[in-house]
N, C-alpha and C positions, 0 to 999 in steps of 0.2 A: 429857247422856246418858252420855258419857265423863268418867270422872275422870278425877285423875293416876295414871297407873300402870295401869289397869283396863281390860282389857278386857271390856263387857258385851256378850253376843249373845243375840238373839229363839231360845230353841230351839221350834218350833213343835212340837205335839204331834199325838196320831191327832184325837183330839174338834177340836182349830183346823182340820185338813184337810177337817176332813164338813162344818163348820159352812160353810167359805168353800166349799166344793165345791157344797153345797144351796142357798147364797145365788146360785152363779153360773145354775146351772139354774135358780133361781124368777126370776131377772133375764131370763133367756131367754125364759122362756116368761110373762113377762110381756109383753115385747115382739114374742114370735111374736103371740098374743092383739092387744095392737095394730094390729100393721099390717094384721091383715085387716082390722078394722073403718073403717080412714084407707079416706079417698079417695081415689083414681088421681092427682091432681093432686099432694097430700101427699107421695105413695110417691115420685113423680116426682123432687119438690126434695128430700126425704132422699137417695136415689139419688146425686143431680146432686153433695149436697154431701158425701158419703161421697167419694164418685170425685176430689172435687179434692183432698179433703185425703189422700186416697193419694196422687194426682199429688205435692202438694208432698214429702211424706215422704220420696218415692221420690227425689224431684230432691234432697232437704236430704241422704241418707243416699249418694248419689253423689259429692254434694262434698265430706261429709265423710270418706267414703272416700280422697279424694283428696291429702287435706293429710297 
């Protein structure tokens, strides 16, 4: 990606901003759509497994904090 001597940078434009901005909305509201229709048990273990992997983040980004 880099030559010698070069520096290249991504300059994003206005049209890159809508397109990834409209992509994050339709991702949204793909998954709002979703979870109504899972069932209670489903919601449950998504929940369960959101919540650990914050736990861990939260505990990895303490220790890294640390050193």
């Amino acid at each position: 990606m880099f030559g010698e001597g070069q520096n290249c940078y991504y300059h994003i434009s206005f049209h890159d901003v809508i397109v990834c901005m409209a992509s994050v909305f339709a991702l949204i509201a793909i998954y709002y759509f979703i979870m109504k229709i899972l069932p209670g048990f489903v919601k449950k273990l998504i929940y369960r497994i959101s919540d650990d992997i914050t736990e861990v983040y939260f505990i990895h980004w303490i220790f890294a904090s640390s050193i």
